[in-house]
N, CA, C and O of each residue as an XYZ file, in Angstrom:
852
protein
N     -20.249     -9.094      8.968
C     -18.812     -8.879      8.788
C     -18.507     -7.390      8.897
O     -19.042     -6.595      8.125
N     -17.776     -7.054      9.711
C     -17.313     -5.493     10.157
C     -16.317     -4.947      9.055
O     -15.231     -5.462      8.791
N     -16.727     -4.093      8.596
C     -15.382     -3.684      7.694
C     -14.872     -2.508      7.698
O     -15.523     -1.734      6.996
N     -13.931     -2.027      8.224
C     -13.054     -0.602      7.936
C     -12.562     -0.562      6.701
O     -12.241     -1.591      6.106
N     -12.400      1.189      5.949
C     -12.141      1.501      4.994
C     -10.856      2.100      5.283
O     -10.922      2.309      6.494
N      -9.865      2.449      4.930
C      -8.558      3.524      5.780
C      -8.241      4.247      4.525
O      -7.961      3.881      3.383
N      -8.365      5.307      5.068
C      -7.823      6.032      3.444
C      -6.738      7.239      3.959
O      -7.279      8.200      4.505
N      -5.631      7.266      3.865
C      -5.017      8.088      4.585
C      -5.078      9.442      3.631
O      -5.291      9.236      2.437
N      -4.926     10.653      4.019
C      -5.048     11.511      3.037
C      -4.584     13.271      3.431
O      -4.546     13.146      4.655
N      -4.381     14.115      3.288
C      -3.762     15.345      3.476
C      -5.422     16.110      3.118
O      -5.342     17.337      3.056
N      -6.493     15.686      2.945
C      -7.208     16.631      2.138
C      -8.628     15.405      2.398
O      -9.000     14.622      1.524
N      -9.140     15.492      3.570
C     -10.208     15.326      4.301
C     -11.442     14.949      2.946
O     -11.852     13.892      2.464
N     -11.735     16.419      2.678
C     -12.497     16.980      1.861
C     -12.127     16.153      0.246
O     -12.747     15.714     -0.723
N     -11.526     16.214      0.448
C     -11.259     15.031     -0.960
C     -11.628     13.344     -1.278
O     -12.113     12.664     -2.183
N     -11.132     13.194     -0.088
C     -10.930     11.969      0.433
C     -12.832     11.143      0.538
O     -13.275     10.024      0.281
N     -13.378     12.302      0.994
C     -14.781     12.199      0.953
C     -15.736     12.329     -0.599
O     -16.726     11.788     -1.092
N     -14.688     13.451     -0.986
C     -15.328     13.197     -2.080
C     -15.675     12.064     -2.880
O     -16.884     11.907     -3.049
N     -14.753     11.070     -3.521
C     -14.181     10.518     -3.931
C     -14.762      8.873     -3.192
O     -15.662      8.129     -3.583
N     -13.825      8.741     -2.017
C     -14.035      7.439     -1.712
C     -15.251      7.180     -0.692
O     -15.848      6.118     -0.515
N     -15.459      8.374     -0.088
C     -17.073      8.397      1.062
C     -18.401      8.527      0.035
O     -19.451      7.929      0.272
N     -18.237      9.260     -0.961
C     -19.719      9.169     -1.554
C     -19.400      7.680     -2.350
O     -20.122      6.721     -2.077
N     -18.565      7.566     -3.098
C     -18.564      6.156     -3.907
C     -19.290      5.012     -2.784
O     -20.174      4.432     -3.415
N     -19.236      4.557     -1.536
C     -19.066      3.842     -0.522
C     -20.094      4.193      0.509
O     -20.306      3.653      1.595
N     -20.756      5.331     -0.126
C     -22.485      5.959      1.246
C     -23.414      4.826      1.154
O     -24.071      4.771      2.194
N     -23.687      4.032      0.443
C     -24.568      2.871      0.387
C     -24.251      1.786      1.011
O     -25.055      0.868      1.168
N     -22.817      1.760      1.520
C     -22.276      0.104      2.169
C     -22.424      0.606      3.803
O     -22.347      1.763      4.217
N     -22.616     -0.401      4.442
C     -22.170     -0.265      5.835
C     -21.089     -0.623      6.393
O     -20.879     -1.720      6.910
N     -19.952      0.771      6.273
C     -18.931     -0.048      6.276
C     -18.200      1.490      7.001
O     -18.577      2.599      6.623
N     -17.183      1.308      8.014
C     -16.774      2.226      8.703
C     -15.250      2.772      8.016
O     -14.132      2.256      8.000
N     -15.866      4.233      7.399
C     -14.951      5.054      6.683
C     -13.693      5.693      7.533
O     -14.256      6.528      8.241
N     -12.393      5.737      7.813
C     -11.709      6.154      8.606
C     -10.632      6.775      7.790
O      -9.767      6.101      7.231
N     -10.706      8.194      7.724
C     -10.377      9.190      7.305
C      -9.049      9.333      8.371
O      -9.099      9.467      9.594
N      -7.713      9.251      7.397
C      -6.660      9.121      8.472
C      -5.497     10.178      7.797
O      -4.893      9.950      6.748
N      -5.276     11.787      8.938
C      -4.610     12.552      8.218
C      -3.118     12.199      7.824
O      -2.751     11.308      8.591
N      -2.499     12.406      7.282
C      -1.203     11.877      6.910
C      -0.330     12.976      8.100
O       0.578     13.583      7.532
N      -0.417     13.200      9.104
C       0.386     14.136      9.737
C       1.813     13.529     10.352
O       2.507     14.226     11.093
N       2.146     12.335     10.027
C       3.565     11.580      9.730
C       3.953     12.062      8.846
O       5.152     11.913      9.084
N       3.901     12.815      7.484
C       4.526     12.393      6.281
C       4.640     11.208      5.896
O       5.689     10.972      5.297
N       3.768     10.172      6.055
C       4.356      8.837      5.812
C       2.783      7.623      6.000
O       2.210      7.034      6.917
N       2.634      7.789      4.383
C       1.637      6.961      4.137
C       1.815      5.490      4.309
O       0.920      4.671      4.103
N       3.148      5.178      4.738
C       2.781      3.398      5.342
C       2.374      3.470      6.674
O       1.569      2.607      7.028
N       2.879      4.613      7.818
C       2.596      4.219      8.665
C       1.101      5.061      9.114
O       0.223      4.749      9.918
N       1.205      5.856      8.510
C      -1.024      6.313      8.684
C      -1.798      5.213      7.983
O      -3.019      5.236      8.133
N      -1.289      4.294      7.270
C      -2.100      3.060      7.216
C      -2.274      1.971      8.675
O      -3.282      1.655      9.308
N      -1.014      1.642      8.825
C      -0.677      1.008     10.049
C      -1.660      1.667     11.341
O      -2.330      0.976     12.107
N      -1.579      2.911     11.366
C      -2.011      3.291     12.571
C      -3.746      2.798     12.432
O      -4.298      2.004     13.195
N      -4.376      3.482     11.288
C      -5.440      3.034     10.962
C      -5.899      1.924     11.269
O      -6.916      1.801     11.951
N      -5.094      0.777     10.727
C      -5.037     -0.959     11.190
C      -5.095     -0.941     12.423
O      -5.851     -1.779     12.915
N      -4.415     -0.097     13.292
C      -4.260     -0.696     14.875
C      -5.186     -0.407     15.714
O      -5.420     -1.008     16.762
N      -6.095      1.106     15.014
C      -6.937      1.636     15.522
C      -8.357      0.731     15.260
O      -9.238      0.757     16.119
N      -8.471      0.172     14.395
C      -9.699     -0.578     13.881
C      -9.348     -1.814     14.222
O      -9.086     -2.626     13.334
N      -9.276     -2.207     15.731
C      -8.911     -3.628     15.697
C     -10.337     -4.399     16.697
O     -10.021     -5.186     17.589
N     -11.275     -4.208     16.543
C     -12.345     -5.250     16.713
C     -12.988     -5.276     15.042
O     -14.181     -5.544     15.184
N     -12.749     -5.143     13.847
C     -13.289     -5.485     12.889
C     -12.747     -6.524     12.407
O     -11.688     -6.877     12.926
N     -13.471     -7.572     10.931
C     -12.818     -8.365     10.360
C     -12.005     -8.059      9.328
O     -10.942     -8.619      9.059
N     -12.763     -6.730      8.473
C     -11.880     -6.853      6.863
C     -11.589     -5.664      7.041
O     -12.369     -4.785      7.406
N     -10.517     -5.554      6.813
C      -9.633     -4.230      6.385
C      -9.474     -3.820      5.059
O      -8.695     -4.461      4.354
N     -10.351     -2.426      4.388
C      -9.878     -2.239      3.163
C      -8.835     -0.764      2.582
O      -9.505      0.154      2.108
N      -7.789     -0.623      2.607
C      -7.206      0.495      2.378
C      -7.236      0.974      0.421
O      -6.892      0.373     -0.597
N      -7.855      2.374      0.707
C      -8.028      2.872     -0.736
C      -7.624      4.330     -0.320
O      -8.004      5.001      0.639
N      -6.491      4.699     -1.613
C      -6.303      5.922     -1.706
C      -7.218      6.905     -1.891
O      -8.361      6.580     -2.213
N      -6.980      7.853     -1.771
C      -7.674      9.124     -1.539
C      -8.253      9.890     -2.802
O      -8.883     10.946     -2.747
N      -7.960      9.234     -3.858
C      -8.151     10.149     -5.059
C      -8.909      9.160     -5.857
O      -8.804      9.217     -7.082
N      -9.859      8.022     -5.164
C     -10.269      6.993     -6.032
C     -11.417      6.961     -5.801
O     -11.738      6.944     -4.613
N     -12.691      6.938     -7.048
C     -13.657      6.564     -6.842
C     -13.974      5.003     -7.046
O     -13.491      4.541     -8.079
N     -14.647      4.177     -6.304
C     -15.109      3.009     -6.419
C     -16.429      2.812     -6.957
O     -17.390      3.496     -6.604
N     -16.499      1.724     -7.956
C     -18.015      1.403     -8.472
C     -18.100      0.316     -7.294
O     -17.334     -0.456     -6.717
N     -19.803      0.774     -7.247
C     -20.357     -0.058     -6.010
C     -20.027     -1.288     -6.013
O     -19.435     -1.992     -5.195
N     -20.739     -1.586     -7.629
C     -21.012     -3.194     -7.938
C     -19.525     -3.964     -7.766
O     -19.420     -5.172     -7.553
N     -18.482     -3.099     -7.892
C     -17.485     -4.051     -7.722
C     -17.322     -3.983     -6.354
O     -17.112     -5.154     -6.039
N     -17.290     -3.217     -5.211
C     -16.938     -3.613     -4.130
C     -17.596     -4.503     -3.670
O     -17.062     -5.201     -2.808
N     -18.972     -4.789     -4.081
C     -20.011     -5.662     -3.513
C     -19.614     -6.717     -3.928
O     -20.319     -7.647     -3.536
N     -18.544     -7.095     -4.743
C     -17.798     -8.291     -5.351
C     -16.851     -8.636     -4.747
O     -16.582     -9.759     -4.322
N     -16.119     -7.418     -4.650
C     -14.651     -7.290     -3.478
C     -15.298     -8.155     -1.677
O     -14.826     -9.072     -1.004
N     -16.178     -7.521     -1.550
C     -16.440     -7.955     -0.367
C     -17.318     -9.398     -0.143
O     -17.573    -10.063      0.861
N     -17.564     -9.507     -1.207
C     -18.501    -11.017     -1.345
C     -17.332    -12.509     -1.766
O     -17.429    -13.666     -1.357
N     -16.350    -11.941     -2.651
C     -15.180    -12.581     -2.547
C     -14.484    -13.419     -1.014
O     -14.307    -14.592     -0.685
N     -14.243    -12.082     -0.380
C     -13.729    -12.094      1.368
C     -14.775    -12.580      2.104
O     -14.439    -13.456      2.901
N     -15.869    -12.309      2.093
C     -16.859    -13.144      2.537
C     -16.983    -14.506      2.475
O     -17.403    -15.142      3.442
N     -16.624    -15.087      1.316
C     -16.789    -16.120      0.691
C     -15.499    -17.444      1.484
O     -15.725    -18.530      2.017
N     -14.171    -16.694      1.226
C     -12.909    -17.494      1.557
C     -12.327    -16.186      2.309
O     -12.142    -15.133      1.699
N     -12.066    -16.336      3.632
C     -11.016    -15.481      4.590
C      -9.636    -15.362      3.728
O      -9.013    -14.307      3.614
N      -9.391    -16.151      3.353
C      -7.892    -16.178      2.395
C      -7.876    -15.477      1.370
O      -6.797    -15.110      0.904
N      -9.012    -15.154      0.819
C      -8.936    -14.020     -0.601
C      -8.070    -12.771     -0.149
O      -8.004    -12.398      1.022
N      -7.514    -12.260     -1.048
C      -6.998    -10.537     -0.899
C      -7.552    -10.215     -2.081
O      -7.509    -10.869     -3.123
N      -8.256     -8.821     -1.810
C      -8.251     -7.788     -2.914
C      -7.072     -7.023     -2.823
O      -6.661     -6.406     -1.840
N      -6.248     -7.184     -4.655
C      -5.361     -6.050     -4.887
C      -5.293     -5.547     -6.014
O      -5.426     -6.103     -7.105
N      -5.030     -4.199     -5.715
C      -4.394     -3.560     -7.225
C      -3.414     -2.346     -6.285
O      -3.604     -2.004     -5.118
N      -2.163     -1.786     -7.392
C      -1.531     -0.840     -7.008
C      -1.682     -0.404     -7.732
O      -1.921     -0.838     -8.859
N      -1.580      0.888     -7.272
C      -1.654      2.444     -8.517
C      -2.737      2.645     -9.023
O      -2.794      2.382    -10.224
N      -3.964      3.158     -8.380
C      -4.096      3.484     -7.259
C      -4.011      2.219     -6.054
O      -4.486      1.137     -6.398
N      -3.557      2.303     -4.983
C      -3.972      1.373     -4.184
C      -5.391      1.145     -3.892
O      -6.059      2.094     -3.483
N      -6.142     -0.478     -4.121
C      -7.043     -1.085     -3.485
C      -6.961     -2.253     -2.815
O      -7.198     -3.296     -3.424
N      -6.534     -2.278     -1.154
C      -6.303     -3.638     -0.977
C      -7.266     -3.918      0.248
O      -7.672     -3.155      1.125
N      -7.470     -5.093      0.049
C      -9.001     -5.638      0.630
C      -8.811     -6.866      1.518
O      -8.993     -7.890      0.860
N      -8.506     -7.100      2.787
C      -8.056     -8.016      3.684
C      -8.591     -8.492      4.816
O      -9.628     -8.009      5.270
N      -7.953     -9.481      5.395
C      -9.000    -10.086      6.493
C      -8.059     -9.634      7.673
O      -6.903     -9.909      7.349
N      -8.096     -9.179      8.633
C      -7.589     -8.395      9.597
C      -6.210     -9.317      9.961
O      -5.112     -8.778      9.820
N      -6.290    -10.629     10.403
C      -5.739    -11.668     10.583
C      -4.343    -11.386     10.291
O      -3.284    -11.022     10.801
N      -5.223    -11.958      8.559
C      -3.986    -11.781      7.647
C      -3.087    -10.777      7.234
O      -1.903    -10.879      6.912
N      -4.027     -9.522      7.307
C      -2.951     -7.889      7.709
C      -1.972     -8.387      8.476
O      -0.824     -8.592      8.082
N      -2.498     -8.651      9.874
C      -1.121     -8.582     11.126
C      -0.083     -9.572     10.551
O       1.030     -9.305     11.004
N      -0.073    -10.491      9.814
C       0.892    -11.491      9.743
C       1.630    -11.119      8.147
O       2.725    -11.515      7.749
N       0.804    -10.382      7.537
C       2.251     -9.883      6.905
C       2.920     -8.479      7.567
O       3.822     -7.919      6.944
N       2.544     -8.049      8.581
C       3.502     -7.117      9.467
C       3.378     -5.627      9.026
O       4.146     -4.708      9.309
N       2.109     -5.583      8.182
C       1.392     -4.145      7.842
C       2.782     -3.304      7.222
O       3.920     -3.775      7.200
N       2.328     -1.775      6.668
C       3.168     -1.695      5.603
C       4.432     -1.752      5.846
O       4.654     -2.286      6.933
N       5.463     -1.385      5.218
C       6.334     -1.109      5.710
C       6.972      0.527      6.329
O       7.275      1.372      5.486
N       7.016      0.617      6.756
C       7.534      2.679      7.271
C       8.919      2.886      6.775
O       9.114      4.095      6.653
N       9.801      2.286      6.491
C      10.731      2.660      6.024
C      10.683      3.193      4.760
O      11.557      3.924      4.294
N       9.715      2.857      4.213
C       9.311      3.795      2.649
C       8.143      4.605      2.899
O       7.006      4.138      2.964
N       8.371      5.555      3.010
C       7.344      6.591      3.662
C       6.121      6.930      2.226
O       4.980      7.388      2.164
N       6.731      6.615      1.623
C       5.828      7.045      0.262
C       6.447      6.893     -0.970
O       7.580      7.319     -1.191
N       5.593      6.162     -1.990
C       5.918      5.764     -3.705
C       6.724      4.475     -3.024
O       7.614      4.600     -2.183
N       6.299      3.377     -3.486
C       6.683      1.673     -3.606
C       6.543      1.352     -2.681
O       7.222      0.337     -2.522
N       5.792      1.709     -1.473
C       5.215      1.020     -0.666
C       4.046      0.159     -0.825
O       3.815     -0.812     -0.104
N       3.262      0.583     -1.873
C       2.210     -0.732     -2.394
C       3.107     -1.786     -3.179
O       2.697     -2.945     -3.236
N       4.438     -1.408     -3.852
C       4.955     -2.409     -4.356
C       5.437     -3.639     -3.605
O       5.346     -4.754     -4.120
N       6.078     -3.404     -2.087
C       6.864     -3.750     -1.226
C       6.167     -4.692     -0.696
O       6.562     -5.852     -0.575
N       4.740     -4.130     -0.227
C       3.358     -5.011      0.294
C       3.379     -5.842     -0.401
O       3.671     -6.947      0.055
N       3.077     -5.699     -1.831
C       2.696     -6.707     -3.231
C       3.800     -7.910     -2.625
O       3.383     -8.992     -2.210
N       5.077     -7.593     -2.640
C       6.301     -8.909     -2.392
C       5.818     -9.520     -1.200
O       6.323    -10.606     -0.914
N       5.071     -9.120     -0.552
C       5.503     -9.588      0.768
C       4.438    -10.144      0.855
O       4.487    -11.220      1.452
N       2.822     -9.625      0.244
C       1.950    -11.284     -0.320
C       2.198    -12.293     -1.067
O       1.750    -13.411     -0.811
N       2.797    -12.084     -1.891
C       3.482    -12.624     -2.908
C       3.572    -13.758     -2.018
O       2.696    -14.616     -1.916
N       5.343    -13.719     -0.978
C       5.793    -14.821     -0.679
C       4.428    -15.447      0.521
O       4.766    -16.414      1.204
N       3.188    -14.978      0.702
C       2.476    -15.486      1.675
C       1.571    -16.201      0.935
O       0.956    -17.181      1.357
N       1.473    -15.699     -0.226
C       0.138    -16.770     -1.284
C       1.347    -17.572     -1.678
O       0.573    -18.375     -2.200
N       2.458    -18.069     -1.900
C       3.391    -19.145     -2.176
C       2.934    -20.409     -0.965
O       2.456    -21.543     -0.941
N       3.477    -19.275      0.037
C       2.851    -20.311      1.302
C       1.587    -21.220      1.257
O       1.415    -22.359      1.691
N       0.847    -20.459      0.669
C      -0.265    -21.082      0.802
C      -1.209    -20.473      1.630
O      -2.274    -21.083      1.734
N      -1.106    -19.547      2.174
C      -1.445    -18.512      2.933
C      -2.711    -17.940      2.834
O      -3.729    -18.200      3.475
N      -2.508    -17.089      1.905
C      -3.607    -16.406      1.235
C      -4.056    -16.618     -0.281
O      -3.590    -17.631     -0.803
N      -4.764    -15.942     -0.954
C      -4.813    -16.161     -2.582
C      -4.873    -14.516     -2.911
O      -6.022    -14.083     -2.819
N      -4.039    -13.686     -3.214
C      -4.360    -12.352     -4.189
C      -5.421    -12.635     -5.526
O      -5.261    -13.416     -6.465
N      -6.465    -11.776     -5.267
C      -7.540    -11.571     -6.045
C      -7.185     -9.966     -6.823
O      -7.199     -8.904     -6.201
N      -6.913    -10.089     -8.135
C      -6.191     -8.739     -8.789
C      -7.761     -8.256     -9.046
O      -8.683     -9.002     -9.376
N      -7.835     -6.930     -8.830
C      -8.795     -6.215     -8.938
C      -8.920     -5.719    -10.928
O      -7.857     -5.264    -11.349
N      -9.900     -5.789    -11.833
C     -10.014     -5.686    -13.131
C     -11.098     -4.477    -13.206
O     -12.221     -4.917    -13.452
N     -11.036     -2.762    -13.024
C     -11.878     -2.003    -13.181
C     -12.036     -1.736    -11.706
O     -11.424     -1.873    -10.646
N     -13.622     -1.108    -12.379
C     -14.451     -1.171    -10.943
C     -14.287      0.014    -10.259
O     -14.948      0.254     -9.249
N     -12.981      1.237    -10.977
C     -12.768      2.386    -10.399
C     -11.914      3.353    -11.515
O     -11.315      3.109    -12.562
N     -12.196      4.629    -10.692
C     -11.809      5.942    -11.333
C     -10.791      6.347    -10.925
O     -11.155      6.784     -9.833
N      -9.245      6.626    -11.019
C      -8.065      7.630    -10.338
C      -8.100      8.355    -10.684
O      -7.816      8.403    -11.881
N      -8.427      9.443    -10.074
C      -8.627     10.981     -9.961
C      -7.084     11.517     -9.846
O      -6.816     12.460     -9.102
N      -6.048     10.829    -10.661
C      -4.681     10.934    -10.722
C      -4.586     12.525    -10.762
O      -5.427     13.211    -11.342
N      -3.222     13.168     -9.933
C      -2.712     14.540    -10.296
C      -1.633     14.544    -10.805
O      -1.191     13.395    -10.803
N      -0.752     15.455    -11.387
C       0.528     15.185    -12.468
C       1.426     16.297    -11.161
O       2.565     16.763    -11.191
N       0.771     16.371    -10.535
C       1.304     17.731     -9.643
C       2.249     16.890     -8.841
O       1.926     15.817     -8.331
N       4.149     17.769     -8.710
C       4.755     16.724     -8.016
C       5.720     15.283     -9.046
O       6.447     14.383     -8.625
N       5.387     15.556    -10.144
C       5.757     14.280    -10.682
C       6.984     13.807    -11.065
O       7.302     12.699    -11.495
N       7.711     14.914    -10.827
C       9.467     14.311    -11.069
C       8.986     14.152     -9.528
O       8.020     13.403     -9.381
N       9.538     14.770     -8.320
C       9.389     14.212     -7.343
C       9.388     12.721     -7.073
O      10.293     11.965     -6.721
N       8.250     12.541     -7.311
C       7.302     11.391     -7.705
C       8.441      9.970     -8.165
O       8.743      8.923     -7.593
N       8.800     10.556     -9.379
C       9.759      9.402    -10.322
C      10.971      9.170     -9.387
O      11.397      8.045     -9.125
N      11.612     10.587     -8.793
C      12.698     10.426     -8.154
C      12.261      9.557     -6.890
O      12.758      8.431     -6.863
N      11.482      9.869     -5.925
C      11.240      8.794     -4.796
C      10.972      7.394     -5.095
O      11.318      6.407     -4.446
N      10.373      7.453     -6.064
C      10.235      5.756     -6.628
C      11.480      5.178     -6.648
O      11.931      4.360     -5.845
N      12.366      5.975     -8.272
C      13.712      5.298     -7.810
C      14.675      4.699     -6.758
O      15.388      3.696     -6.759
N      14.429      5.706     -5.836
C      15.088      5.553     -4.433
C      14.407      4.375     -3.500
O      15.092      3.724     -2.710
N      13.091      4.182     -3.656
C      12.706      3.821     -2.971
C      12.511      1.583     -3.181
O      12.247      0.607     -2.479
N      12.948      1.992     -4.921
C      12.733      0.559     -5.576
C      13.707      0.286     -5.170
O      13.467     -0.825     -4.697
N      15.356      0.612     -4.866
C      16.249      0.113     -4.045
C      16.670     -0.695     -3.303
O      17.480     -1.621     -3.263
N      15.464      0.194     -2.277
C      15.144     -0.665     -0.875
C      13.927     -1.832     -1.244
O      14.350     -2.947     -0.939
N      13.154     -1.861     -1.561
C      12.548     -2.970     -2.109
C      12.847     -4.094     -2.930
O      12.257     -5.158     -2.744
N      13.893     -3.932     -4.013
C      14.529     -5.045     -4.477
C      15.564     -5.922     -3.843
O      15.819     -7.111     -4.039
N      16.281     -4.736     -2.755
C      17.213     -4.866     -1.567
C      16.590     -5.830     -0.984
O      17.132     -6.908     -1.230
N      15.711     -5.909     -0.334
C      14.745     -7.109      0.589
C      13.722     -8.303     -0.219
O      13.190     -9.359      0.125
N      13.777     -7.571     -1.345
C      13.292     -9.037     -1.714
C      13.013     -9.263     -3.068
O      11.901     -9.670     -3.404
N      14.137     -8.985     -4.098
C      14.845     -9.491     -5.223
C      15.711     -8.675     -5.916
O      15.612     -7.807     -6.782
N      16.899     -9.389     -5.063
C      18.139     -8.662     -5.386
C      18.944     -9.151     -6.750
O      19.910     -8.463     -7.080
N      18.619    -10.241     -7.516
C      18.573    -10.561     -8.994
C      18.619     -9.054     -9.563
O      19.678     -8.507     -9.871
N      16.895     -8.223     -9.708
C      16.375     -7.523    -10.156
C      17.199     -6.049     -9.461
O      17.097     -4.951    -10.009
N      17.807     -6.218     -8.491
C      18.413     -4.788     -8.327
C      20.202     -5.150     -8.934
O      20.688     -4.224     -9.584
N      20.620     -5.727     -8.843
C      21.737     -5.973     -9.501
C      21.490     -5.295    -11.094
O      22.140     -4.440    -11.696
N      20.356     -6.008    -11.455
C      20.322     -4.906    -12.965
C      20.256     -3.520    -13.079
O      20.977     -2.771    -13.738
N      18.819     -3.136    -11.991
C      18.693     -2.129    -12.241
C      20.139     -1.255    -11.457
O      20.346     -0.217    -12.085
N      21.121     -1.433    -10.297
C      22.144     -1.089    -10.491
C      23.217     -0.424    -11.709
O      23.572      0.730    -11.949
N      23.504     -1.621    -12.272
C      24.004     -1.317    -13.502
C      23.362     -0.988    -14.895
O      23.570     -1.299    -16.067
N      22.250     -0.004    -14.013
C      21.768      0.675    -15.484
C      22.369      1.778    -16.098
O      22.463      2.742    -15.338
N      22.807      1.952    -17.226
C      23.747      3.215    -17.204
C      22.981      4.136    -18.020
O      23.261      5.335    -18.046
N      21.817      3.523    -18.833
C      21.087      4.523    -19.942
C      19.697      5.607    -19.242
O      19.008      6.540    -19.652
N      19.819      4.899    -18.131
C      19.042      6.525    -17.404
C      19.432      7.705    -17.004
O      18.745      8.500    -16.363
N      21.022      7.918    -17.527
C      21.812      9.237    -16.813
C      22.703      9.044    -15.807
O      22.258      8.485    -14.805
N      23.626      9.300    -15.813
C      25.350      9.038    -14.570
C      24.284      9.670    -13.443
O      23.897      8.968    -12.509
N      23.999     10.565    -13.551
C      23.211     11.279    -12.471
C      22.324     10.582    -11.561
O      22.347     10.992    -10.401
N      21.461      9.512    -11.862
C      20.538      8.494    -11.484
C      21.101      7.168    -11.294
O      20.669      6.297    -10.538
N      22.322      7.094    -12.223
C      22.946      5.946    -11.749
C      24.006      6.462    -10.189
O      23.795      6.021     -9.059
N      24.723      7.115    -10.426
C      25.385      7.432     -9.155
C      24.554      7.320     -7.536
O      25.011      6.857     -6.491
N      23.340      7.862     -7.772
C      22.172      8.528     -7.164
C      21.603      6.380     -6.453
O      21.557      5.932     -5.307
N      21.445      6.020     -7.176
C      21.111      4.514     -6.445
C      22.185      4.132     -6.081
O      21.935      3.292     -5.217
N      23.497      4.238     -6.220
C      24.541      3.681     -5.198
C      24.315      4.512     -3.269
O      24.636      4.121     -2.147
N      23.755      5.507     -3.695
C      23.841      6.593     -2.736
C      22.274      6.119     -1.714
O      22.186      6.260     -0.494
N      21.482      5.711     -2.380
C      20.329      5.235     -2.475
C      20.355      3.880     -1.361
O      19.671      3.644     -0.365
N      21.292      3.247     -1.919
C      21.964      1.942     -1.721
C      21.978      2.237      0.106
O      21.083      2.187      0.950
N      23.312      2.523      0.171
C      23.623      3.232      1.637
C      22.650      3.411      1.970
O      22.385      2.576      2.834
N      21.621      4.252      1.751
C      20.701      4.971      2.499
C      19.806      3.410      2.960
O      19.784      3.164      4.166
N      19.104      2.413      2.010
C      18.788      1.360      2.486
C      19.195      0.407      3.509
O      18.456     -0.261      4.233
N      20.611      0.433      3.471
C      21.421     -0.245      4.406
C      20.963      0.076      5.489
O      20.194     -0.619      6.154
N      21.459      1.355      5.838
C      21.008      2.238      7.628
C      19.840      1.641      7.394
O      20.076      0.433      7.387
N      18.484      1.871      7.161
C      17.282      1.798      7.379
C      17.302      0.775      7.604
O      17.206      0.647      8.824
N      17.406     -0.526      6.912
C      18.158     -2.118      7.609
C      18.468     -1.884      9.070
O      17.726     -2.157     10.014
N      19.280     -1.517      9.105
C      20.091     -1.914     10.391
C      19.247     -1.023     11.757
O      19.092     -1.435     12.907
N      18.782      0.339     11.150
C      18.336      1.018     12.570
C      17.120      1.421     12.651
O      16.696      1.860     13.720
N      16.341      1.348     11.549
C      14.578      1.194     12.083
C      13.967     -0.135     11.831
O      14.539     -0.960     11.119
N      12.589     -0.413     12.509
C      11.851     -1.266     12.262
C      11.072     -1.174     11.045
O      11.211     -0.270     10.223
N      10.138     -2.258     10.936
C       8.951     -2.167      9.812
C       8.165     -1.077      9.989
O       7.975     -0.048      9.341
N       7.604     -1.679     11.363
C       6.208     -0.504     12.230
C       6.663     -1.264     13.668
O       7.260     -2.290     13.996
N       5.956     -0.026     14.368
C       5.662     -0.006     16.088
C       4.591     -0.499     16.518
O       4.385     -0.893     17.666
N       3.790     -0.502     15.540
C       2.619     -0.158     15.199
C       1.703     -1.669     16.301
O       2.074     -2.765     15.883
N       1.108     -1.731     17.003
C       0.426     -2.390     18.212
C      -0.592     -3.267     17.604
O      -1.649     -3.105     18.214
N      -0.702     -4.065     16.724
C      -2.115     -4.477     15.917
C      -2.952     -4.978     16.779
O      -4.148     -4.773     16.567
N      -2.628     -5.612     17.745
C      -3.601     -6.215     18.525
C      -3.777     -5.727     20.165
O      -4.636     -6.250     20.876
């Protein structure tokens, strides 16, 4: 079973640290993918399109160390049933059968970064309903080498970005968070504005370009 790793990352040297030594014992093809989009859904995507004679696709952030013994679980899982997914968000670990990548339509690019592992999450979601696949939640098995550097940033793109994600697929849950008023006029005003901004992205970009096969 062929397996690519994709780790998109600004910092090579990190990226190795972290997820190439955790992973020097597997035979498994590490693909170090610079973020020179600004935009960690679609340096995943590209990754995916670039690794397309393998079976399992595993994307792990850049700041994560993996214990062996669990990937050797992760991958014995997928081995086992093509339909398994390995997931966890925050850090991202998601663990897939190439197949099944292309047919949920790889990440999304309209969220360039923060809730794009959330967005993915919905969009297995409605594919293990199907019957599709089965999400296998990942319990341990790793270290986030988390940074605090950036972190309003951080909170603010999330906000903006949960918008567009509840926008497409549970708008129940954005109706509330809409009318939240106890986070500040400032943040509430700020997701109406947010709002708009989702709309356009609706109407005038795609998911990805991105060529999987």
């Amino acid at each position: 079973m062929k397996v690519s790793v994709i780790v998109p990352t600004l910092d090579v040297s990190k990226a190795q640290k972290y997820v190439g030594e955790s992973l020097k014992d597997f035979q498994v093809n590490i693909v170090y993918m610079l973020d020179v989009y600004k935009n960690v859904s679609k340096t995943r995507n590209k990754g995916a399109e670039k690794e397309k004679d393998v079976a399992t696709l595993f994307f792990i952030d850049d700041d994560v160390e993996i214990d062996p013994e669990h990937f050797r679980k992760w991958l014995a899982l997928i081995s086992e049933d093509r339909k398994n997914v390995i997931w966890n968000t925050q850090p991202l670990i998601f663990g897939i059968d190439r197949n099944l990548f292309v047919l949920t339509g790889g990440f999304d690019e309209r969220i360039p970064f923060m809730s794009e592992d959330i967005e993915m999450h919905y969009t297995l979601k409605k594919l293990e309903n199907a019957g599709i696949l089965r999400i296998k939640y990942v319990e341990g098995g790793y270290i986030h080498h988390s940074s605090t550097e950036g972190a309003e940033r951080k909170r603010w793109l999330n906000e903006k970005h949960s918008v567009y994600v509840f926008l497409k697929h549970d708008r129940k849950r954005l109706l509330h968070v809409l009318k939240r008023y106890h986070d500040g006029w400032k943040i509430f005003l700020m997701r109406y504005v947010w709002l708009l901004w989702t709309i356009w992205k609706f109407l005038f970009f795609k998911r990805t370009d991105c060529k999987f096969y």
